[in-house]
N, C-alpha and C positions, 0 to 999 in steps of 0.2 A: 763640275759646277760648284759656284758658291753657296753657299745653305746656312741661313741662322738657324741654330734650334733652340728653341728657347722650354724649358722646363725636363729637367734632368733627373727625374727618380727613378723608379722601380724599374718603370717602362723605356721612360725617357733616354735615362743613362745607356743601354743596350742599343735603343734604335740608332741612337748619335754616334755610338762606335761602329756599329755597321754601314752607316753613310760614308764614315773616315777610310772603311776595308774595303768600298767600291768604288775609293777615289776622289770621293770628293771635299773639298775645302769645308769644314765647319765651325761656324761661330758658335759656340754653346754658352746660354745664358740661365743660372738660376740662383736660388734667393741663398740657396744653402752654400756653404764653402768647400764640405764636404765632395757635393756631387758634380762643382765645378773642378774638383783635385782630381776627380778621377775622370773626367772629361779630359780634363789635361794628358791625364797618362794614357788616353786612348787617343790622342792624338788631334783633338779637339782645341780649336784658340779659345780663349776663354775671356767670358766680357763682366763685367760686374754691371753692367749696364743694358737693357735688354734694346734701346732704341740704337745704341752702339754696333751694338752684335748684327743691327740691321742693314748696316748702312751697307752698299756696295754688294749685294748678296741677290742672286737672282731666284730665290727661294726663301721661304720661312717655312718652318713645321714647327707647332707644335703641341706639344701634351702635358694639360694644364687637369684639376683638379676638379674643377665644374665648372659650368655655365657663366658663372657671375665673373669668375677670375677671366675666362676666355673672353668674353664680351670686352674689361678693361683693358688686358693687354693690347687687343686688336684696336680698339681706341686710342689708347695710349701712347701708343709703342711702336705697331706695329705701321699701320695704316696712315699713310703721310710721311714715314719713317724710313719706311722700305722703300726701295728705288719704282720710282713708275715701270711695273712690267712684268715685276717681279710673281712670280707664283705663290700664293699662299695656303697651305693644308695643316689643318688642324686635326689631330688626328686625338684629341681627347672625347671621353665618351660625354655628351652632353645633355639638355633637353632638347626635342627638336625645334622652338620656337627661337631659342637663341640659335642654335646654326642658323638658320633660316635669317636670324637677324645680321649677325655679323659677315656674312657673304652678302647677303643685299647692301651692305655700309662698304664692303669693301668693294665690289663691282661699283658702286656710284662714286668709289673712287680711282678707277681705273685697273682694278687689278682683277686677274682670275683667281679664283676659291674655288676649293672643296673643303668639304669633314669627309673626314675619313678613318672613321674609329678602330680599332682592331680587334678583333679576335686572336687569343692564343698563349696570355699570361707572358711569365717573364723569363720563362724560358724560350722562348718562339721569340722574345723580344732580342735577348740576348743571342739567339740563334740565327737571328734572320730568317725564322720561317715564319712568321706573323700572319694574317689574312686581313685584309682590307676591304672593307666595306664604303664603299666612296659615292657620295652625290656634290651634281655641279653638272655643270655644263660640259658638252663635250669638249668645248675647247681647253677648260679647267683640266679635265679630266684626261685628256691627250699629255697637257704639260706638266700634271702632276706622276704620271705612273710613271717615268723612270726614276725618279724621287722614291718611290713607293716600295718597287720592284728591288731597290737596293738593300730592305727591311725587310721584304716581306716571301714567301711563296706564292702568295696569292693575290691577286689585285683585281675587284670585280666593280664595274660601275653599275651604282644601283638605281639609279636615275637623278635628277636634278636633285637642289640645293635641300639637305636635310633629309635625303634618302638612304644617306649611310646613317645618319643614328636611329631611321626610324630601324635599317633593317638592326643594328647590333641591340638594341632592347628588346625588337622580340625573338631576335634569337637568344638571347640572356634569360628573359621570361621563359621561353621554352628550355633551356636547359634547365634552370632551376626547380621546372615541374616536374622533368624527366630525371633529375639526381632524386631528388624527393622519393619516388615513384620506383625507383633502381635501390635506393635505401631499406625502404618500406617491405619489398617483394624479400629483398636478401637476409632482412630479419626473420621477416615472417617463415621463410624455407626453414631458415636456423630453428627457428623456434618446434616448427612444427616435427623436427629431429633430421632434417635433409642437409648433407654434409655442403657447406657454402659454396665447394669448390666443385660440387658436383652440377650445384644448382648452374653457378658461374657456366662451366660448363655446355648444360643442356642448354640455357636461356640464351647463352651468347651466339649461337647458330638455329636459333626457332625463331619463333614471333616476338619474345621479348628484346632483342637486338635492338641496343641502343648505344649510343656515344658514350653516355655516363656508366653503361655497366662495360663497354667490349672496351674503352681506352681511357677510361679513369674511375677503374671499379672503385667504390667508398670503403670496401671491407678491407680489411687490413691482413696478407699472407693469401689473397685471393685474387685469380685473375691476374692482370696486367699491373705491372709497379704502377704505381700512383704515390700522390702526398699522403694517403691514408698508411701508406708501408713508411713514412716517415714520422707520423704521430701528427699527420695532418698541415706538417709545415711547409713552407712553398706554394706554389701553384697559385689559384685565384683564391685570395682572401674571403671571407663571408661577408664582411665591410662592404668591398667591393661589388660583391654580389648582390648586398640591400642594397647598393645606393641605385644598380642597375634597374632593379625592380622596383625602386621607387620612381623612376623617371619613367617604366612603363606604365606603369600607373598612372602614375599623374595624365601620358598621352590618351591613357584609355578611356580617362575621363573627361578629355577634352574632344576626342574621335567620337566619343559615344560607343565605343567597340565595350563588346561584353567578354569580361574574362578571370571569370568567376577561380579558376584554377591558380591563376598567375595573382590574382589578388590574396587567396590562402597562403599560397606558395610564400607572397610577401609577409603574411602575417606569422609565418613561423619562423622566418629567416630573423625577422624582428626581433623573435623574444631567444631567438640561440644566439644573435648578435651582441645583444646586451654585454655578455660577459664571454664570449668566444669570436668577438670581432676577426681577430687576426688568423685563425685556422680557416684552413683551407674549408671552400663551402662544400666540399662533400664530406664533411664533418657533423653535417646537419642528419648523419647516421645515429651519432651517442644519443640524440633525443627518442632514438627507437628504441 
């Protein structure tokens, strides 16, 4: 299959060399010169043009930076640009009011969409084991997963247009409660004289079992390797992790949903963001 991808970073770069290692043709499109040199060396054509990169391709993905920019490109670029037929998945994490808007602009233009945001940073990017969180239509959603499936381990459709980002915020919200939470417990054991690795231990086969302590403990020489055994580099940014819990917020306020944990949760991420943007978010341990 032919495939534009258009935005080539962290994510971006990894998922477009695993489209090229399942065979298929890609045009890769991005601002930087950088992420197009090594699109190139993975085997990716390279466009300096994103409406370019569209033409002739029975596919577009792509993974852009927020709402605002995704909204323009599909306007732009993408939409009228891309051949009538063409399948379109965006697999950047967004608000859900813009999915919702640029899939109703692109269906009254003829084409099938999804968002399809992922779970799994940028090693699972670069891995191909990613997980997909995808809303659209069945038919969308038939013609996007072997697209998907070539990125990912996992590929789940979570119902119609804008059900994959509602589901990937609140599972971001709910991680971020539960690292917080995994943080907090692993101190307080330490503190209280209980050896961390003992706690690690006990908690990781009782009722404390969770994702953030059994496969990305925060504590450093404890548990399972993690970015905390690297000085917290790699894995998902805290950046990343505010902006996620900013967009649930914002949904929670527009749902009327109460969620008084995930709103704290945002307010401490806030102030460790300040000046530890780029450490991994279970780095929001040093604040304990």
């Amino acid at each position: 299959m032919k495939i534009a991808f258009i935005g080539l970073g962290n994510m971006g770069g990894g998922m477009a060399a695993n489209l090229v290692k399942a065979g298929h043709a890609v045009n890769a499109f991005d601002l930087s010169e950088e992420a197009l040199a090594n699109a190139k060396d993975n085997g990716c054509a390279t466009f300096t043009d994103a409406r370019e990169a569209c033409a002739g391709v029975e596919a577009v993905v792509t993974m852009l930076p927020n709402g605002g920019i995704v909204k323009a490109v599909y306007e732009n670029d993408v939409i009228g640009h891309a051949p009538a037929g063409a399948v379109l998945l965006d697999c950047s994490t967004i608000d859900v009011a813009t999915a919702k808007e640029v899939t109703a602009s692109a269906e009254a233009a003829g084409y099938d969409m999804v968002d399809a945001p992922v779970s799994g940073g940028i090693a699972a990017a670069n891995g191909g084991t990613l997980t997909f969180m995808v809303g659209g239509t069945e038919t969308a959603f038939t013609r996007a997963e072997p697209v998907l499936q070539a990125m990912g381990k996992a590929v789940i459709h979570a119902g119609d247009a804008g059900a994959g980002q509602t589901a990937k915020i609140c599972n971001n919200m709910l991680l971020a409660v539960s690292m917080i939470g995994t943080a907090e417990a692993m101190k307080m054991a330490e503190k209280l004289g209980l050896d961390p690795q003992k706690f690690y231990e006990i908690s990781s086969q009782s009722s404390g079992y969770c994702w953030s302590l059994n496969a990305y403990t925060p504590l450093p020489g404890v548990g399972v390797e993690s970015p905390a055994d690297k000085d917290y580099q790699g894995g998902f940014a805290t950046a990343l992790m505010l902006k996620d819990l900013r967009l649930a917020m914002e949904a929670a306020e527009t749902s009327g949903a109460s969620t008084p944990l995930g709103k704290h949760a945002q307010e401490l991420y806030e102030a460790f963001a300040t000046e530890n943007g780029g450490l991994d978010f279970s780095a929001i341990i040093k604040t304990l």
